[in-house]
N, C-alpha and C positions, 0 to 999 in steps of 0.2 A: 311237185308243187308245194307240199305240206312241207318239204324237206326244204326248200329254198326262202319258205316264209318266217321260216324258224331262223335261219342265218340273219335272214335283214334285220328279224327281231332283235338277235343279240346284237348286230351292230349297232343297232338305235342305242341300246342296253349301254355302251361301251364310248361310244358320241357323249351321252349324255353325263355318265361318270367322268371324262376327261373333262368336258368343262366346269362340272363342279369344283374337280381339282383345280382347274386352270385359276378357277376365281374367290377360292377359299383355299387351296393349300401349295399351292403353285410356289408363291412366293412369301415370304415372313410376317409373321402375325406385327400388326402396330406395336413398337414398343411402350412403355410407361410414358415415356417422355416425347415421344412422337404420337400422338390418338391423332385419328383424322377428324374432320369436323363432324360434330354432332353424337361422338361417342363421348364416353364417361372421365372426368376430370382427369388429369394426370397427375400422380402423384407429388406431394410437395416436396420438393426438395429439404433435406435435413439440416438442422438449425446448426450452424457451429455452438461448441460447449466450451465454454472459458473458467474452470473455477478458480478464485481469487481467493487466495489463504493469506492472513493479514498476522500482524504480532499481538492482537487481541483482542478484547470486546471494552473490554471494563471503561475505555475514558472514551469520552465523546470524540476526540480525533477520527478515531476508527470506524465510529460510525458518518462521522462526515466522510471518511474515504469512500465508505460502500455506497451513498447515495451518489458523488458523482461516477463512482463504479456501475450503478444501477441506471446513471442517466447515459453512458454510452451505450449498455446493450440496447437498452430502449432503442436510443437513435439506429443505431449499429443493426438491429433484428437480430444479437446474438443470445444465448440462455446461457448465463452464470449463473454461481454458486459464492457465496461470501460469508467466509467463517472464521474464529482465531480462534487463542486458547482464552481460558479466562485469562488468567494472569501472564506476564511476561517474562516469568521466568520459567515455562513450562515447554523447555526446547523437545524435549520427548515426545510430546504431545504433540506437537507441530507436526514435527517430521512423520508423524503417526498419520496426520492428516493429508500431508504432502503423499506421503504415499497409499493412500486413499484416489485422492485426487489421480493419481497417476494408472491405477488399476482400472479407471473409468476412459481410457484411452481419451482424453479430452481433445479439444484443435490446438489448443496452448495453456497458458499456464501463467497468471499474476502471484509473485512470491514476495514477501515480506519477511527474509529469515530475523528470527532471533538471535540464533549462532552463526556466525558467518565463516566458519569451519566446518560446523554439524550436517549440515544440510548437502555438501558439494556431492559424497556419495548418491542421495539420492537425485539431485539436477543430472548426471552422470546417464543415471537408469533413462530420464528424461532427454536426453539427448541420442542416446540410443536410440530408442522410441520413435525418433522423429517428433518428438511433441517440444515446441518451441518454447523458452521459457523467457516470462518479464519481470524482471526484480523494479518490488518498488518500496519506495521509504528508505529500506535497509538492504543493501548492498552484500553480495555473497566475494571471499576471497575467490575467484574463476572468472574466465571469462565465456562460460556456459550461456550466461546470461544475455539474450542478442540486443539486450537495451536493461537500462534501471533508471527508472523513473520517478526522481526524489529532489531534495532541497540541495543543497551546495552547504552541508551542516557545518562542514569547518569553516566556511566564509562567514555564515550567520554567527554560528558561535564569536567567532571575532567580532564581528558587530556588539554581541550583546558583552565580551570584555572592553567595548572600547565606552561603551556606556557605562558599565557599572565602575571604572576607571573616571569618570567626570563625575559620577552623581558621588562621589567618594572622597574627591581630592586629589586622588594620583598617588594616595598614601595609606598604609593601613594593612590588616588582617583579611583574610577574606577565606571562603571556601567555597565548595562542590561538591551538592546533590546529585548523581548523575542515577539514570536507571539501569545501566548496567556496562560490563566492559568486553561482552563478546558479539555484539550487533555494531555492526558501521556504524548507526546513528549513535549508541552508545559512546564509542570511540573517535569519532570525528568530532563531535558537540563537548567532550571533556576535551579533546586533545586541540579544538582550535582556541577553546577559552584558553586554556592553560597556555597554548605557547605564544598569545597574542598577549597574553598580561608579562609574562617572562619578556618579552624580545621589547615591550615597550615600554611597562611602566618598573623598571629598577625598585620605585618605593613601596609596591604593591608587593604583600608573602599569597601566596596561596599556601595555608598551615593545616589542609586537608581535604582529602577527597574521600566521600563515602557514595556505597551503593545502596537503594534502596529497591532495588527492582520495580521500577516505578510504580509501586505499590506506598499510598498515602500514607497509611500507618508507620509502615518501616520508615519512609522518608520522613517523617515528623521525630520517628526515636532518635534518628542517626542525625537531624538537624539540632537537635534539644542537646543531644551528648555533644556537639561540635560546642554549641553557643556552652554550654558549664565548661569545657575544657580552656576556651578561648575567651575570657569577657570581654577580652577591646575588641571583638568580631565586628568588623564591619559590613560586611556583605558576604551572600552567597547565592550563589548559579543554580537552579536547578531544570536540568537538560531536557524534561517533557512536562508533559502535564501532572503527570502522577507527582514525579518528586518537585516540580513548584508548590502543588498544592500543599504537600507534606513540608516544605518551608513556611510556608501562610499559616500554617497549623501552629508548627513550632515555635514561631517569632510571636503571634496572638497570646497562646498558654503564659509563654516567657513573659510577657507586655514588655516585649522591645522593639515594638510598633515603630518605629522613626529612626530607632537606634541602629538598627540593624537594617539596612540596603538590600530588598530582596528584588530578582530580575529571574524573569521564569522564561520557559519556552514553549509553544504552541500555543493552546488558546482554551476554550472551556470556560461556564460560568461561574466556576472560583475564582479564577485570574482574572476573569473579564470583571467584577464587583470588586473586587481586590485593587486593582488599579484605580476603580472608582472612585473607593475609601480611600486610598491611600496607604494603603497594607503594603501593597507590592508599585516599585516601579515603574516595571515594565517589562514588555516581553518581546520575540521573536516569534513570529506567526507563521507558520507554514501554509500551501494551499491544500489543506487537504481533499475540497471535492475535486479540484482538481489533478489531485496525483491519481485517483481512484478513477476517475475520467481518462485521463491519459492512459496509465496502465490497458484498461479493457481498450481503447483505441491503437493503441501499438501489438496487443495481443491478437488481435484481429487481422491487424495489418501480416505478421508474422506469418498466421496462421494461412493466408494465402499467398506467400512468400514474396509478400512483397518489401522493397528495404527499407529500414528505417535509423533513426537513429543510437547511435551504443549509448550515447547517455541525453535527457530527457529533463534538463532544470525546468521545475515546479514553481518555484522564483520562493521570497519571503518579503514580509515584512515588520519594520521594529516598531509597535506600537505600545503611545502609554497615556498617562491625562489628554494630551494637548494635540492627540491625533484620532481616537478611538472611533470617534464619532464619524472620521469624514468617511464620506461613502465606495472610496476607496479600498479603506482597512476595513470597512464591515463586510465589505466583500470574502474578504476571508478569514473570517474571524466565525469561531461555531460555538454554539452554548446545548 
């Protein structure tokens, strides 16, 4: 009897361990992302990371890029990063950062090269990777790049020779400020001025091009040494912010205020008071919150593969006195 109470006990014993199994280990614990109702939150899902590496800090352009950069993640729910070099001749340093950015295994990648040779090695590393990349502003030689998201600089440039060609006469001396010749914009913005003055106006010289790295100082030295070299100078280009200003510098010291036709490009509160006064003519304005907006929206896009455009016009436009105001161009106009 003691011998047979003893079995039914272990069976009880053995009943009752199998259902615990049954209903705790039977079958798979809840995952993170499946909790049943009234268990502990599920983990959040991890934020895409976009860092945006731009061609620098120092003019206000770039800081209009990063705000409309900063209003997509916002919209977007994405976490960038937005940084450049100081100066815009510091292609080392870029790529220094680029490969930074890259070592953070990111979801994609907003690129602004300097050198549009320098950089391809690393986009390369980047495509390996699987990490998508968005050129914007300035254009890489490759077609790495699954979009680039910038102005149409040779068309603009034309524009602003077809203007500096009227405010002139269709005759005369002229020159280029440019900030430098190894960046797309660099090269597209000298090379549409230059061959829109060449192919249309025969009585116009272009009698020099200088670099100033779009750095204000150098672009003042190199526009001051242009004007002593040249005195019947009638006009001169200069391709960004940096080197218009370094025009405005140089034609003020000089006091050849009137005499000399200055036409700048982008935008910023030297050129914008500058046209005011009457220093400067006028300019080509690009959108910058908008490229810095678009960029992080196509990086996004990329990053969950989905398709998008290979190129990305930003649009422009040419403002001077007798538009500045309308609400239009203040649109994209940044100080």
């Amino acid at each position: 009897m003691n011998m047979r109470k003893g079995w039914m006990m272990a069976a009880l014993v053995l009943v009752v361990f199998i259902s615990a199994c049954s209903s705790n280990g039977g079958s798979k614990s809840p995952s993170a992302t499946t909790k049943s109702p009234g268990s502990e939150a599920p983990a959040k899902t991890e934020k895409l990371y976009v860092p945006v590496i731009s061609k620098g800090f120092q003019h206000q352009f770039w800081q209009a890029v990063r705000i409309g950069a900063e209003k997509a993640a916002a919209e977007l729910n994405v976490d960038i990063t937005y940084e450049g070099t100081e100066t815009e001749s510091q292609v080392d340093k870029q790529l220094e950062m680029l490969q930074v950015a890259l070592d953070k295994k990111p979801s994609a990648i907003g690129f602004a090269a300097l050198d549009s040779q320098a950089s391809i090695p690393y986009l390369k590393k980047a495509k390996d990777a699987g990490i998508p990349v968005i050129a914007f502003d300035s254009g890489v030689d490759s077609d790495i790049p699954l979009s680039t998201v910038a102005t149409d600089n040779a068309v603009a440039a034309g524009v602003a020779a077809d203007k500096m060609a009227e405010l002139i006469g269709g005759d005369g001396e002229i020159a280029i400020i440019a900030h430098d010749q190894t960046s797309r914009t660099g090269i597209d913005r000298r090379d549409g001025f230059k061959n829109r003055i060449e192919e249309k106006y025969p009585n116009i010289k272009i009698v020099d091009i200088q670099y100033g790295g779009g750095d204000h100082l150098k672009s003042t030295d190199a526009a001051k040494a242009i004007m002593q070299a040249y005195p019947n100078l009638k006009g001169i280009f200069g391709t960004n912010e940096g080197s218009a200003i370094g025009v405005i510098n140089a034609v003020m010291e000089a006091k050849a205020v009137g005499k000399v036709t200055i036409i700048g490009y982008d935008s910023g509160k030297a050129q914008i008071d500058a046209i005011k006064n009457g220093t400067m003519a006028g300019a080509i304005s690009q959108n910058p919150v908008g490229i810095g907006y678009e960029t992080v929206k196509a990086a996004v896009a990329a990053a969950k593969g989905e398709t998008i455009k290979p190129a990305i016009d930003s649009g422009f436009v040419w403002y001077d006195k007798t538009n500045i105001d309308n609400e239009d161009v203040k649109a994209v106009l940044y100080e």
